[in-house]
N, C-alpha and C positions, 0 to 999 in steps of 0.2 A: 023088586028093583034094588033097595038098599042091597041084598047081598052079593047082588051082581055089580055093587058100584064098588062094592068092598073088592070083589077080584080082580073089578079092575086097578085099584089104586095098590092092592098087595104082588100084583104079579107082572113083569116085564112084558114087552109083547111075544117073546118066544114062549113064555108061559102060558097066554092069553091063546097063541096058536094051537098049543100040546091040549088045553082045554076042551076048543074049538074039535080040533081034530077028534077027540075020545069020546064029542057028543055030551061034553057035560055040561056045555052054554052054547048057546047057537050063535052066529054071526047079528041076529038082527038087536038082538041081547044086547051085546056089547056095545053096538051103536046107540043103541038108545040108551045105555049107560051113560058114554058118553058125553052124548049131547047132553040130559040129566046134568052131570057135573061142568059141563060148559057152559050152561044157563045158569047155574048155583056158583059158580067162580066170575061170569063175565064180568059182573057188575066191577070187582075189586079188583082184576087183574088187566082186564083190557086188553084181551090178546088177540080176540079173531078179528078178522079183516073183510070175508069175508060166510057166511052162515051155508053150509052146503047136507044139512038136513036130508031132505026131502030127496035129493041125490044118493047120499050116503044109505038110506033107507031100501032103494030100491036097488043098489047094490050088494047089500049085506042079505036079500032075500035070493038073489044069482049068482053070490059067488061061490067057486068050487070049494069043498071044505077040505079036502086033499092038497090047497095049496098050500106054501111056508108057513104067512101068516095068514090064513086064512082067516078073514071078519076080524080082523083088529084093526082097532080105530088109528086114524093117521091124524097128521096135518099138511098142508101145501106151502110154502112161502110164502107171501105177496109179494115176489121178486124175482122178476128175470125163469119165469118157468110158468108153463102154458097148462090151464086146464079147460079144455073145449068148452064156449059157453060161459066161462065164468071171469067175471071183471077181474083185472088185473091193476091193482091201484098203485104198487110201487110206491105206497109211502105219500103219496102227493095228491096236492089237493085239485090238479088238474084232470080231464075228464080220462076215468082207465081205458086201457086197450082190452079189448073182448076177443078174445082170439078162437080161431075158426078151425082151430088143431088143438094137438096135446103133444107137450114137448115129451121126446123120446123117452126121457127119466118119468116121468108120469107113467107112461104105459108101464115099462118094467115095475112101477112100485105095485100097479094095478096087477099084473101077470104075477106076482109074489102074493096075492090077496088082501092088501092092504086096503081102508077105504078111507077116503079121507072126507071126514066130517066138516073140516074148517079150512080157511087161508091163515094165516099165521100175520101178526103185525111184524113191520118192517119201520127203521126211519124212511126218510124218502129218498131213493135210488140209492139205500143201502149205505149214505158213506158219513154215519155216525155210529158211536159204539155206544150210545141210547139209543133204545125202540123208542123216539118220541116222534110226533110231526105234526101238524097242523090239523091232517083227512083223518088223523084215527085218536090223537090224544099222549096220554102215557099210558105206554103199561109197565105193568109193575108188580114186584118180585112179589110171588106167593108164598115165601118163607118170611117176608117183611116187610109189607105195602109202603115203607119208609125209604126202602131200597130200589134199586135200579135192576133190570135184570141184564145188563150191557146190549149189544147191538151186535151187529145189525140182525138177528137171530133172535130178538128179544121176546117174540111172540112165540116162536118156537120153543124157545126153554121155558115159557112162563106155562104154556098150555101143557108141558110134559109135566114139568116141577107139582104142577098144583093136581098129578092126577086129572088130568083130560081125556089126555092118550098118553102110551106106553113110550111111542116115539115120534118124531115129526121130522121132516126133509128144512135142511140149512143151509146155508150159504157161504163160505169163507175167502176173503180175499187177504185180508188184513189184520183178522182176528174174530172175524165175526160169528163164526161156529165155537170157536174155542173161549171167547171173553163170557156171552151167554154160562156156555157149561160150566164156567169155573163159577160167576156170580149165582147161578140156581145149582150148584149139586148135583150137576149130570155128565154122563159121559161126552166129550165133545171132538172128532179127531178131523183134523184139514186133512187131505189125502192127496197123495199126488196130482200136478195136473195129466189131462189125457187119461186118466181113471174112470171117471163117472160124466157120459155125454148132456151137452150143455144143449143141444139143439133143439128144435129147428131158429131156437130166436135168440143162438148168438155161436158161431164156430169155439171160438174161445173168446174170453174178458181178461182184461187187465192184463194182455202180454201171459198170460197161461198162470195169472196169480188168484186168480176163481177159482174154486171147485165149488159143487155138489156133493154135500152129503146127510146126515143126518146129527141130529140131539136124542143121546137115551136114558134110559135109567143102568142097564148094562151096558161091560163089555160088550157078550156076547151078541147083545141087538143089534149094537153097530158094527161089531164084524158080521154078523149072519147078512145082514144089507149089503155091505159090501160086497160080500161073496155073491148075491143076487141083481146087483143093478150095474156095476162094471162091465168094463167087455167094450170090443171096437162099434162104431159109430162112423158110418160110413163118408157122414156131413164133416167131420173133421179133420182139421189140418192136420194133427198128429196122434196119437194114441201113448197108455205107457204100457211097458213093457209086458209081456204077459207074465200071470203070477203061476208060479209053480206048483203052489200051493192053497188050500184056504189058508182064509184066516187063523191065526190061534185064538178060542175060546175060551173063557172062565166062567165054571158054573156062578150063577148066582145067588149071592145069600138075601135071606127074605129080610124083608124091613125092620122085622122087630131084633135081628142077630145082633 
């Protein structure tokens, strides 16, 4: 297990994929990786929200290894995006909504072979640029438990930064994908609105000042997401343009460069 925690923490999740794919680690490998360094980090970082284990497990045994990422570890929000069955706490200490679908950006991460092991902490309904609140605590930067890891993303960047997972899905309205990435070391980019669908449990927020997107350790992970979870979305009121092209890419230099 140490050396598969080691891959995980030296290789992005497009590396973790190229792995997968060549058969040199299996999908249930990495999860259980994972989870490993989620339990060995929880205590000091305070990032999950909520523990999706035993899910993650039985997904990392059925999914295709032919997909992007196939069997690399994720994380979810606790915010404003639905995972069938699993509480939704938004940061508050009031009781969560347990929702009875999976928001549209869910499945696309899922049809990309991602799996998501955790829910990621949030302030409460997202509108502080500290992950702190009352239902989950602080969490806090795993480059300096003295530090903040900013908002509202805070859980996202903490669970990437400290080697959890490779990547995890964020949220921006106001700065809250991008303040995260700058306070932990990670790649962090707000994208257009009408890029990445918000549905079924909101057409658009904040006047089209929301997106969905993710927190990485690469470039390259957060374009390659891009390039797989955009695209029209039938529920909303407008869309953005279509892209010409992919993304541009940059290989990745390993940790130690």
């Amino acid at each position: 297990m140490d050396d598969i925690e080691t891959l995980l923490w030296e290789n992005d999740a497009t590396g973790l994929a190229e792995r997968v794919n060549a058969g040199d680690v299996t999908p249930l490998e990495l999860v259980e990786a994972a989870i490993a360094r989620a339990e060995a980090t929880g205590h000091d970082i305070n990032a999950i929200a909520e523990k999706l284990y035993d899910r993650a497990r039985g997904q990392a045994k059925a999914v295709d290894r032919a997909l992007p990422f196939a069997g690399v570890p994720f994380a979810i929000k606790d915010l404003a995006i639905a995972i069938e069955g699993v509480a939704m706490h938004s940061g508050s200490a009031v009781p969560p909504l347990v929702p009875e679908f999976s928001s549209v950006l869910v499945d696309r991460y899922r049809a990309a072979g991602l799996i998501p092991i955790a829910t990621s902490t949030s302030p409460e309904y997202g509108l502080r640029l500290v992950t702190e609140s009352k239902r989950f605590g602080i969490t806090r930067n795993p480059w300096n438990r003295d530090h903040v890891t900013g908002g509202s993303s805070g859980g996202a960047a903490a669970l990437v930064a400290a080697g959890v997972v490779p990547a995890a899905h964020a949220s921006d309205g106001g700065g809250s994908i991008r303040v995260p990435a700058a306070c932990c070391g990670l790649v962090g980019l707000k994208t257009s609105r009408g890029r990445i669908p918000l549905t079924p449990l909101a057409s658009e927020s904040w006047y089209g000042f929301v997106v969905d997107h993710v927190v990485t350790r690469s470039v390259r992970d957060s374009a390659r997401l891009l390039d797989l979870t955009h695209g029209p979305d039938l529920l909303a009121p407008y869309q953005a343009r279509e892209r010409r092209r992919p993304s541009p890419r940059q290989p990745r230099a390993s940790r130690g460069s």
